[in-house]
MDTraj code that builds the backbone (N, CA, C; nanometers):
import mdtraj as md
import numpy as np

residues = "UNK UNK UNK UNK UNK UNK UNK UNK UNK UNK UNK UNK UNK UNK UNK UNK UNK UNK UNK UNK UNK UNK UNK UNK UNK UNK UNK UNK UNK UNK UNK UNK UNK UNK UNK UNK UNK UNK UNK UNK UNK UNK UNK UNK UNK UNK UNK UNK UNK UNK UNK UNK UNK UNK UNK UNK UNK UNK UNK UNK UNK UNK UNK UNK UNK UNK UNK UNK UNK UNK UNK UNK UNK UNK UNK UNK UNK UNK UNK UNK UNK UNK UNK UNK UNK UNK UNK UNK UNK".split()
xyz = np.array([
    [-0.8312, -2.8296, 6.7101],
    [-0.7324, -2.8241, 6.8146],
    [-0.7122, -2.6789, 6.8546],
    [-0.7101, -2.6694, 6.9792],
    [-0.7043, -2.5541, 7.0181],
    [-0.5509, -2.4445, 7.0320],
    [-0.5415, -2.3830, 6.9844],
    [-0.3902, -2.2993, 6.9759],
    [-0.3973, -2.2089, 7.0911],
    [-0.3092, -2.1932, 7.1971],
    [-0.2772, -2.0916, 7.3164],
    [-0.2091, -2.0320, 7.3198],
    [-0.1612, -1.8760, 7.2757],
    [-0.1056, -1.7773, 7.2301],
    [-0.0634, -1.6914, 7.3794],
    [0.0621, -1.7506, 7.4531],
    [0.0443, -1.7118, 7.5737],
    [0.1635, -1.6058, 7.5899],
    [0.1570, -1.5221, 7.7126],
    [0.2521, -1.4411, 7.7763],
    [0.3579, -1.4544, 7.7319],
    [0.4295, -1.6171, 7.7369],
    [0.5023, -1.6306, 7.7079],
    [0.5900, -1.6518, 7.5979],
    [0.4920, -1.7061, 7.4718],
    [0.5301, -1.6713, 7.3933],
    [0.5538, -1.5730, 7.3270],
    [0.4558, -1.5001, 7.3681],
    [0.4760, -1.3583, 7.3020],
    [0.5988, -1.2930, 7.3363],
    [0.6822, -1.3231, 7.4799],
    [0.7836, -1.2683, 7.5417],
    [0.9381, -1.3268, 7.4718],
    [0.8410, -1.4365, 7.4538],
    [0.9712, -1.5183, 7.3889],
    [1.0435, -1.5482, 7.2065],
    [0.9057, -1.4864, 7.1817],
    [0.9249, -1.4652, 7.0199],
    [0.9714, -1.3843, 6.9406],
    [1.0175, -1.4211, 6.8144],
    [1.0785, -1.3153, 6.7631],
    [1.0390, -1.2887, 6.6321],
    [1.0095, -1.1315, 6.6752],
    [0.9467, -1.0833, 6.5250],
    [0.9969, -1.1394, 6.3241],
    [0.9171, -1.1121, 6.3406],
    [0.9995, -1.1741, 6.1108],
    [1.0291, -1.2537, 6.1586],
    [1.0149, -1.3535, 6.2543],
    [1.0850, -1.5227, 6.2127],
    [0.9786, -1.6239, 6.2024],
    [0.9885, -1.7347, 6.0790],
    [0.8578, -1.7672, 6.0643],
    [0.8621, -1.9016, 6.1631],
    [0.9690, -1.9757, 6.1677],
    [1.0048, -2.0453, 6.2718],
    [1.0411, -2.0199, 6.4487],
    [1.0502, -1.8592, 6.4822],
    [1.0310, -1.8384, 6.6390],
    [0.9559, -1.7389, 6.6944],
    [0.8295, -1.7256, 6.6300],
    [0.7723, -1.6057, 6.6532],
    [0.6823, -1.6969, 6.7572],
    [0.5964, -1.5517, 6.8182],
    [0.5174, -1.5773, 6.9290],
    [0.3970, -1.7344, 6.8637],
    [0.3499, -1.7477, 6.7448],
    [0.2252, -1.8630, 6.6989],
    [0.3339, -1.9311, 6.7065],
    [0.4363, -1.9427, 6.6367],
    [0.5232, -2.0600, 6.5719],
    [0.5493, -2.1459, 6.7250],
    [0.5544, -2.0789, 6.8497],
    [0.6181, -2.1102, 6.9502],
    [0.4643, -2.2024, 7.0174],
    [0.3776, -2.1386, 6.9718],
    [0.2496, -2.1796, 7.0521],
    [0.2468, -2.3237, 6.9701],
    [0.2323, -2.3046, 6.8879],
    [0.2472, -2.4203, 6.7810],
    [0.3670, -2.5315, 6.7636],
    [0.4531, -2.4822, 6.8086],
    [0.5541, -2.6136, 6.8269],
    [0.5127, -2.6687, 7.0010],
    [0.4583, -2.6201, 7.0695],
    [0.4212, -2.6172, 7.2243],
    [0.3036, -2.7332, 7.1917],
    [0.1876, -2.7293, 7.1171],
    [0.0787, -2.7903, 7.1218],
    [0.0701, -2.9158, 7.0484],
    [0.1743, -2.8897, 6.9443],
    [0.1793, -3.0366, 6.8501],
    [0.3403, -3.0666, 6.8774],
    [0.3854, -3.0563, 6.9913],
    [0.5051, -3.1241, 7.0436],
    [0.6204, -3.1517, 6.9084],
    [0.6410, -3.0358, 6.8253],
    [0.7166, -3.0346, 6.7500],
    [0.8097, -2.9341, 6.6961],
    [0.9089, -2.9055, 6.6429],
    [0.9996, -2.8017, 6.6061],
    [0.9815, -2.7700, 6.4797],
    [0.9270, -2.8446, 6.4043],
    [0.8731, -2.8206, 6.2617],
    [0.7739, -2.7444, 6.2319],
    [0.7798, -2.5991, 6.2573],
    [0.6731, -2.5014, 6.2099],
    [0.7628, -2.4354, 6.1613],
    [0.6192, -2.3524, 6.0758],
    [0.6225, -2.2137, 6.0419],
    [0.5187, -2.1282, 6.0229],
    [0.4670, -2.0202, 6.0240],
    [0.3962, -1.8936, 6.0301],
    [0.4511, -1.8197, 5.9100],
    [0.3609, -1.7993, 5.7899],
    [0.3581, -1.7305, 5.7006],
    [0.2779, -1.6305, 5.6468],
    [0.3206, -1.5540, 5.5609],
    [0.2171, -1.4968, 5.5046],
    [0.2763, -1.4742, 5.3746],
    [0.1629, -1.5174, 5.2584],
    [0.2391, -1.5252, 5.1189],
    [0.2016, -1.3786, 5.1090],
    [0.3248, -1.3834, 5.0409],
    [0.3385, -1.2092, 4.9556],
    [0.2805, -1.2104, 4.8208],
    [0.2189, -1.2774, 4.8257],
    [0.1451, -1.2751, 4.6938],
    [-0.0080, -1.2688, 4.6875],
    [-0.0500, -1.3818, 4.7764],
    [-0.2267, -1.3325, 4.8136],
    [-0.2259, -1.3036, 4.9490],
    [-0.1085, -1.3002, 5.0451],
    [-0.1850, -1.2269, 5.1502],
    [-0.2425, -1.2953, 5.2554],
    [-0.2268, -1.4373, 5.2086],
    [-0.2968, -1.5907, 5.2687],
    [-0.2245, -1.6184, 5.4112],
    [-0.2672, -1.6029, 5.5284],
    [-0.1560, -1.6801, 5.6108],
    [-0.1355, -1.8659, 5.6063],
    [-0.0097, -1.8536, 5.6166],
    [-0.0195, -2.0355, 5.6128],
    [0.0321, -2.1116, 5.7486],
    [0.0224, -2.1466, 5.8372],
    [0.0516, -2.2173, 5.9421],
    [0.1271, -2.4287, 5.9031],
    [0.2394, -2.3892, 5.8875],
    [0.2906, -2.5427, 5.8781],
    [0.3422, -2.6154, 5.9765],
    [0.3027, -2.7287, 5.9983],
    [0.3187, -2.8112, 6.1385],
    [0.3998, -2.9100, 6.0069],
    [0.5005, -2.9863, 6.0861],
    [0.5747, -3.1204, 6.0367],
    [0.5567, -3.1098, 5.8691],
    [0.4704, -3.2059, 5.8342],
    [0.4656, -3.2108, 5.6760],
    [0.3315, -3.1431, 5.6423],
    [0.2542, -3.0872, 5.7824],
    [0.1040, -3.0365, 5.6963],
    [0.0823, -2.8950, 5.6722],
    [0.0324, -2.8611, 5.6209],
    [0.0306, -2.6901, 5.5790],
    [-0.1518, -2.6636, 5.5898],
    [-0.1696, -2.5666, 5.7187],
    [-0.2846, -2.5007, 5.6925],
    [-0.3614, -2.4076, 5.6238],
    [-0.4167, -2.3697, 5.5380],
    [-0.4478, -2.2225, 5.5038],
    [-0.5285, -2.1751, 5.5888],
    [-0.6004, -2.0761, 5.5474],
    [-0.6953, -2.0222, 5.6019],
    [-0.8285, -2.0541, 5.6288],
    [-0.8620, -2.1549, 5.5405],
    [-0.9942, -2.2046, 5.5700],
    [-0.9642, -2.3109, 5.6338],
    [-0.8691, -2.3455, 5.7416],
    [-0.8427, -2.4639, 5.8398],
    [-0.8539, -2.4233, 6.0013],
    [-0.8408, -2.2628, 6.0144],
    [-0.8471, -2.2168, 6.1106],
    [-0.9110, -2.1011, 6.1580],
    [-0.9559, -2.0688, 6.2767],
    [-1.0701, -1.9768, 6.3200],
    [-0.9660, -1.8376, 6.3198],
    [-1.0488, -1.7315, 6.3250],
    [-0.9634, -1.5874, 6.3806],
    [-0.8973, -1.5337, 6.3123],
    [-0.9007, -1.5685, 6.1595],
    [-0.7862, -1.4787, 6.0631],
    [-0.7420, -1.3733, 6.0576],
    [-0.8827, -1.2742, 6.0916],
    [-0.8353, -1.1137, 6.0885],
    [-0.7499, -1.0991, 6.2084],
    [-0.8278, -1.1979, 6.3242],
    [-0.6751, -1.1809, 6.4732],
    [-0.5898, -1.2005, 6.4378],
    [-0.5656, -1.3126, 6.3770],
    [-0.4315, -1.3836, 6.3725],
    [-0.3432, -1.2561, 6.3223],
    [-0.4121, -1.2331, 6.1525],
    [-0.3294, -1.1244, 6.0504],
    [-0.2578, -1.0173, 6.1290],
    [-0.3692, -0.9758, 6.2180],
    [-0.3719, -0.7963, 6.2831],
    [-0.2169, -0.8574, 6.4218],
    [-0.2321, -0.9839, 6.4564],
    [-0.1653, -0.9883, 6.5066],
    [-0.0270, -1.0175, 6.5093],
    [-0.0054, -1.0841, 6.3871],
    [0.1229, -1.0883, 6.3290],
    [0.1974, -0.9499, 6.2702],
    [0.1011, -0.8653, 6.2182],
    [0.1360, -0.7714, 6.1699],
    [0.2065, -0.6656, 6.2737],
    [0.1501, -0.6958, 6.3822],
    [0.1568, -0.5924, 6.5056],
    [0.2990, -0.6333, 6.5558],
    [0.2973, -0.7716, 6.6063],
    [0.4247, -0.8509, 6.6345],
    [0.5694, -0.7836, 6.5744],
    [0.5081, -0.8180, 6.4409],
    [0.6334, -0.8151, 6.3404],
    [0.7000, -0.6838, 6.4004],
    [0.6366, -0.5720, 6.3842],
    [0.6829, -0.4463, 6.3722],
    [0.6960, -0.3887, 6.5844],
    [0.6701, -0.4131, 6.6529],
    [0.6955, -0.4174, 6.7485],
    [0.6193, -0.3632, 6.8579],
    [0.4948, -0.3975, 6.8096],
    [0.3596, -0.3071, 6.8832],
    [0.3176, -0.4022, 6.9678],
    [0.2218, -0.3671, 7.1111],
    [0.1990, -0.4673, 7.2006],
    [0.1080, -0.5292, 7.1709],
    [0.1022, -0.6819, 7.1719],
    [-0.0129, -0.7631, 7.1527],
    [-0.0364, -0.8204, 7.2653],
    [-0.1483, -0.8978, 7.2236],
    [-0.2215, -0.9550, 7.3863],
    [-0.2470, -1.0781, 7.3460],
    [-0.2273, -1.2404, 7.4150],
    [-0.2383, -1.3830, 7.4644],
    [-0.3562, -1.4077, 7.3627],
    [-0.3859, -1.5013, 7.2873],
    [-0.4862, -1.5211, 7.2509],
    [-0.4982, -1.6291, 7.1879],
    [-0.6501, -1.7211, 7.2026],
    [-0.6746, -1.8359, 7.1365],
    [-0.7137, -1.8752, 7.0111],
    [-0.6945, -1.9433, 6.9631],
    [-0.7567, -1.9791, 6.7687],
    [-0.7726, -2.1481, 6.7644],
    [-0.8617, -2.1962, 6.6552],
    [-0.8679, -2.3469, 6.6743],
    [-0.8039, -2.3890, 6.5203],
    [-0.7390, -2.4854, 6.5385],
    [-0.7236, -2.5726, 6.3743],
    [-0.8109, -2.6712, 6.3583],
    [-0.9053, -2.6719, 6.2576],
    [-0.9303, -2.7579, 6.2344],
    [-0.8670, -2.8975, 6.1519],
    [-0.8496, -3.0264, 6.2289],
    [-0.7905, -3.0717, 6.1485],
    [-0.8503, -3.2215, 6.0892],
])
top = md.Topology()
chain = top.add_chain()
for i, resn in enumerate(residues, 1):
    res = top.add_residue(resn, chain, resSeq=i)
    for name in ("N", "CA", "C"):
        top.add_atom(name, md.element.get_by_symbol(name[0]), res)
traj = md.Trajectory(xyz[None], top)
């Protein structure tokens, strides 16, 4: 499934929140749900993407180093740019 990381979310998201950040928003947008979150364990470093009751790791979805570089950027308040990733599910 394809994830769309748009203008708007990015405009509309909010950094450190794992529930309203710019993915979390793309992601409640594509699987028509309010039940996410966008993580990253502090322990390995893993991002985790949770929809409703399912939890992705990393080997479920394309673009990790984007994703990472881009959350990281987010968080702290640097400009990022629209971008696509797939889940496999």
């Amino acid at each position: 499934m394809k994830i769309n990381v748009t203008k708007k979310d990015i405009k509309n998201g909010q950094p450190e929140n794992i529930k309203c950040c710019a993915i979390a928003l793309a992601l409640c947008r594509t699987f028509k749900t309010d039940d996410v979150e966008v993580k990253k364990d502090d322990l390995t470093d893993e991002i985790i993407l949770k929809v409703d009751d399912m939890q992705y790791d990393q080997h479920y979805f394309s673009k990790l180093d984007h994703i990472t570089t881009f959350i990281e950027k987010f968080d702290i308040g640097e400009d990022v740019e629209p971008f696509t990733f797939e889940i496999n599910l």
